[in-house]
Wavefront OBJ file of the C-alpha trace (Angstrom):
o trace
v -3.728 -44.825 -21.987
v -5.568 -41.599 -20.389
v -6.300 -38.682 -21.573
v -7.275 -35.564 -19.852
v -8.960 -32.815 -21.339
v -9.422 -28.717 -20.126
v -10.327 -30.373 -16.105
v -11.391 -27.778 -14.130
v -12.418 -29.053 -9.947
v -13.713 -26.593 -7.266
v -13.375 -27.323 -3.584
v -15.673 -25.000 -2.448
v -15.567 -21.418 -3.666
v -11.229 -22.531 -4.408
v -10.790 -23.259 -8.162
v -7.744 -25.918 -7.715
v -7.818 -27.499 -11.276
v -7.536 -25.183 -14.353
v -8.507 -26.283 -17.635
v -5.841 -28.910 -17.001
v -4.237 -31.442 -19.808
v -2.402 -34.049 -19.272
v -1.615 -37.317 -21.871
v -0.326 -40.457 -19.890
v 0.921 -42.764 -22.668
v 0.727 -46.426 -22.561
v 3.564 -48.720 -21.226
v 5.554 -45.831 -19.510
v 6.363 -43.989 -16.425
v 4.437 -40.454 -16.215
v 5.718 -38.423 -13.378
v 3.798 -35.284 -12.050
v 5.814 -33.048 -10.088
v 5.628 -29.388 -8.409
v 5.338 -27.992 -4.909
v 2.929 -28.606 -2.168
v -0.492 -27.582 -2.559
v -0.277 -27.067 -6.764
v -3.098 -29.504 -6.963
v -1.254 -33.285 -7.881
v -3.419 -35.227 -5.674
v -6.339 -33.043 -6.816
v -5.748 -34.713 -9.631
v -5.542 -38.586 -9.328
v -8.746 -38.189 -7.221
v -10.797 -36.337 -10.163
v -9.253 -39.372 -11.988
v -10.531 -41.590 -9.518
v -13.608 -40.523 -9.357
v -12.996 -39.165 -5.236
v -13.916 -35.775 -6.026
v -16.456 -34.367 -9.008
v -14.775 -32.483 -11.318
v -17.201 -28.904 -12.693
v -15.694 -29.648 -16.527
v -13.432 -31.859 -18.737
v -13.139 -34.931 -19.861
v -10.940 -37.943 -18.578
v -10.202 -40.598 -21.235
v -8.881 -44.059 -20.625
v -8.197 -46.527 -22.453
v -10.554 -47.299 -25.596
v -11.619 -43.818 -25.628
v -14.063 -44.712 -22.490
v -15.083 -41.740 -20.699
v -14.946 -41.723 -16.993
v -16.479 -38.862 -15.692
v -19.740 -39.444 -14.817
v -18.881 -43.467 -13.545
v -18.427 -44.786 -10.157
v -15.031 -45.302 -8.025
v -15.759 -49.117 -8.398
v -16.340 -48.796 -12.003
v -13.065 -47.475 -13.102
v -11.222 -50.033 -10.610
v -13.189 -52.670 -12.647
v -11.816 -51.023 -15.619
v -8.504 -51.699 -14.972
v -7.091 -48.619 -13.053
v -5.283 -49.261 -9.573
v -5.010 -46.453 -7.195
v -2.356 -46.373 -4.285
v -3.439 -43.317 -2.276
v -1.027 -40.755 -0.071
v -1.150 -41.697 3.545
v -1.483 -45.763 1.958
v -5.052 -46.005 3.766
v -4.286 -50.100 4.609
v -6.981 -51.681 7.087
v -4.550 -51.416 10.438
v -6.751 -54.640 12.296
v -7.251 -56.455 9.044
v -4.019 -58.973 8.076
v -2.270 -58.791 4.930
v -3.896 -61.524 3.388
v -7.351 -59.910 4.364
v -6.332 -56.067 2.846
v -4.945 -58.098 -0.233
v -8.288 -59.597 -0.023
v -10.315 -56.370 0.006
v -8.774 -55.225 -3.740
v -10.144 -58.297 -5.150
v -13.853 -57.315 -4.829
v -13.018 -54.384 -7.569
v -11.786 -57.096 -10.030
v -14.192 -57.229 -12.895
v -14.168 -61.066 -13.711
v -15.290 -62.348 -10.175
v -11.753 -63.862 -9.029
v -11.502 -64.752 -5.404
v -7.284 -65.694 -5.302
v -4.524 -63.559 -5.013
v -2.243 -63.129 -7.817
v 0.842 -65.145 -7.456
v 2.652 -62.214 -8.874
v 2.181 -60.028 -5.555
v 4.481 -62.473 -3.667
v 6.871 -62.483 -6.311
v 6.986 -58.526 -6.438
v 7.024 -58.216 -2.804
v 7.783 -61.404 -1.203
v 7.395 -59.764 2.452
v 3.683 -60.002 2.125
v 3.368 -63.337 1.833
v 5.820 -64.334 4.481
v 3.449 -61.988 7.014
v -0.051 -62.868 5.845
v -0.757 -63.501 9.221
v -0.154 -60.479 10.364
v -2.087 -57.515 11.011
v -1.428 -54.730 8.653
v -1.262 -51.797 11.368
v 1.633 -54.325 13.270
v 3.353 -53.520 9.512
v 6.691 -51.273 9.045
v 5.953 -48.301 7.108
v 7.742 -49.993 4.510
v 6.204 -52.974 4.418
v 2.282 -51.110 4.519
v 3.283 -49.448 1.101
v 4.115 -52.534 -0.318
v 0.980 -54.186 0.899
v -0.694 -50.744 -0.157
v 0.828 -51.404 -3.876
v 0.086 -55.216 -3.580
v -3.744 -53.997 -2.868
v -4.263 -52.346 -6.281
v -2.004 -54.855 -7.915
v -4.599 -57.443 -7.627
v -7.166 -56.442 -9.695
v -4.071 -56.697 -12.434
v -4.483 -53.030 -13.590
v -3.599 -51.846 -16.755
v -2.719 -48.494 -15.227
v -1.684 -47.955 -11.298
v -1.749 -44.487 -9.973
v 0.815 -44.145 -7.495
v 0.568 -40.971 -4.986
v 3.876 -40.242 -3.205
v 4.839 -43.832 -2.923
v 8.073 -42.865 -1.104
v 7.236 -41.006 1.098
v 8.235 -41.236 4.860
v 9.520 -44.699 4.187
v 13.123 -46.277 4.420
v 15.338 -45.516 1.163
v 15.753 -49.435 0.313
v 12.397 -50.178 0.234
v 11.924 -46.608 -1.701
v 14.805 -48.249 -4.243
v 12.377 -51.544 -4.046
v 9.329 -49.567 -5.336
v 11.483 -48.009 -8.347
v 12.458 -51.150 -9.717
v 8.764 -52.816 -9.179
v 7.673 -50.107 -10.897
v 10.248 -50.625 -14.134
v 9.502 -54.591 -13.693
v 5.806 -53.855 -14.567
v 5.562 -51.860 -17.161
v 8.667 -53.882 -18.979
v 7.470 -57.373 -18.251
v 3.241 -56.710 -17.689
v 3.362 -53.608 -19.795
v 1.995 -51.844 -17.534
v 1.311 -47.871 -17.230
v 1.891 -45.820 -13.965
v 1.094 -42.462 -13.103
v 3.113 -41.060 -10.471
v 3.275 -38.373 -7.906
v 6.735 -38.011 -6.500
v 8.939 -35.055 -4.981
v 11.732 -36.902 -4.734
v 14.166 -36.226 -7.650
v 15.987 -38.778 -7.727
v 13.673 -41.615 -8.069
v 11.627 -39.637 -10.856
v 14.728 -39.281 -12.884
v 15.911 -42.998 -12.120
v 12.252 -44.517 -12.929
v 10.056 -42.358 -15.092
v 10.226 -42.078 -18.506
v 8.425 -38.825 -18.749
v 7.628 -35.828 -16.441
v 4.814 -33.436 -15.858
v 5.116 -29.957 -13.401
v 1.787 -28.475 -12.067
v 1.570 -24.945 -10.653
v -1.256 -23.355 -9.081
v -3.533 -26.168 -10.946
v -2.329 -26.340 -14.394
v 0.827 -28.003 -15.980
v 3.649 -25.948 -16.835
v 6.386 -27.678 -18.281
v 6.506 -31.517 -19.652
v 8.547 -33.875 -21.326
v 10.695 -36.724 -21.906
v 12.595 -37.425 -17.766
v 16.039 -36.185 -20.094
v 14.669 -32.974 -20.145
v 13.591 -31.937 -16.831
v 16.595 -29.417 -16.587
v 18.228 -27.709 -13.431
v 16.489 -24.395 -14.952
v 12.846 -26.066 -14.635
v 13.452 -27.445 -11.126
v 14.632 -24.232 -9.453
v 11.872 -22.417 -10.987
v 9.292 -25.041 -10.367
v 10.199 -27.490 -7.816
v 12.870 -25.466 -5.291
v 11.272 -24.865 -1.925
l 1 2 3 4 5 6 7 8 9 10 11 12 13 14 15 16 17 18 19 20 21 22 23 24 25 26 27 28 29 30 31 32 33 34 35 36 37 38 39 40 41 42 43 44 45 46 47 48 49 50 51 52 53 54 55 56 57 58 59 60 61 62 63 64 65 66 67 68 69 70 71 72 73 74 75 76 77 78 79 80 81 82 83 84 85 86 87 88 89 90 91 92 93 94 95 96 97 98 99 100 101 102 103 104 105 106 107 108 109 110 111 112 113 114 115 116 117 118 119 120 121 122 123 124 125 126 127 128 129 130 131 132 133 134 135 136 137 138 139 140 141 142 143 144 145 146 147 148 149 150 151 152 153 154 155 156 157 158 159 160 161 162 163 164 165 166 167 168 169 170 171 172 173 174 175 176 177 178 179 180 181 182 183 184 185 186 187 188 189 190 191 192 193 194 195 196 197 198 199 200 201 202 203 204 205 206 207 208 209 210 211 212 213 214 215 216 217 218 219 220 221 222 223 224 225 226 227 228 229 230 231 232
């Protein structure tokens, strides 16, 4: 489903991204793991087109090359991004942010999926509400709900969990194994948590100082890897 190739991305004079690879195949759960500051959310920006990347190649899909497009154009291609920090519209109302993720749809629809209320039926019982009167909670559901609409065929999720109560954490999981068993769906996820990875992705990926380091299938991410890799 993507593809990246050798991606190298400067900030400045800092090289962050080193001839990085990474394979995200379709209808599963790819996790990317590894400490603060290794580069993850680097990453699914350069994939989102937020920062420019100095080399590589990002492949998605049908072998389209995404590069040198737009932010918009790779939304319209069928890629959902939830970013860290959620970035809702705090004075819009739920129904209006929901709203705002339909304009990168690519065949002109003006509803809102039925299937956000059934994944997270919170949202539509406050779609009056402003999003910044939200729980943190609820504002990552709306947050997910957001890049939902445009029915993605792949949703990058960045740190989903994080800072938010553990049922609505346990919530995400299983939307997450709902849509890629019954939409076939593929996710790309950022997570720290180790529990969640190993309870809802089906394969794993550890960056250090910009470049992978260890992957596999979830099974495999051993006690060895984690206090070598992840331990604090």
């Amino acid at each position: 489903m993507l593809t990246v190739d050798k991606l190298n991305q400067y900030y400045g004079e800092s090289h962050t991204l080193w001839d990085l690879d990474l394979d995200v195949p379709a209808g599963q759960c790819t996790c990317v793991m590894g400490r603060n500051g290794v580069g993850k959310t680097t990453l699914m920006k350069a994939v989102m087109g937020e920062v420019k990347v100095a080399a590589g190649s990002i492949r998605f899909a049908d072998d389209v090359e995404l590069t040198k497009r737009r932010v918009e154009d790779r939304s319209r291609l069928g890629i959902g991004y939830v970013p860290q920090g959620r970035q809702i519209f705090p004075l819009l109302t739920v129904e209006e942010n929901l709203r705002t993720g339909l304009a990168a749809r690519g065949d002109g629809r003006r509803s809102i999926p039925e299937r956000i209320f059934e994944l997270f039926p919170v949202l539509e019982e406050m779609k009056r509400r402003r999003g910044g009167d939200l729980s943190g909670g609820q504002q990552q559901q709306l947050a997910i709900g957001r890049a939902l609409v445009i029915e993605p065929r792949l949703l990058i999720l960045d740190e989903p969990g994080e800072g938010i109560q553990p049922n609505i954490v346990t919530l995400i999981g299983e939307v997450i194994r709902k849509l890629i068993a019954e939409d076939g769906l593929t996710v790309l996820l950022v997570e720290q948590k180790l529990p969640f990875a190993r309870k809802y992705a089906d394969r794993f990926v550890i960056m250090d100082r910009g470049r992978p380091v260890a992957k596999g299938e979830i099974g495999q991410l051993s006690d060895g890897l984690i206090k070598e890799h992840l331990t604090v």
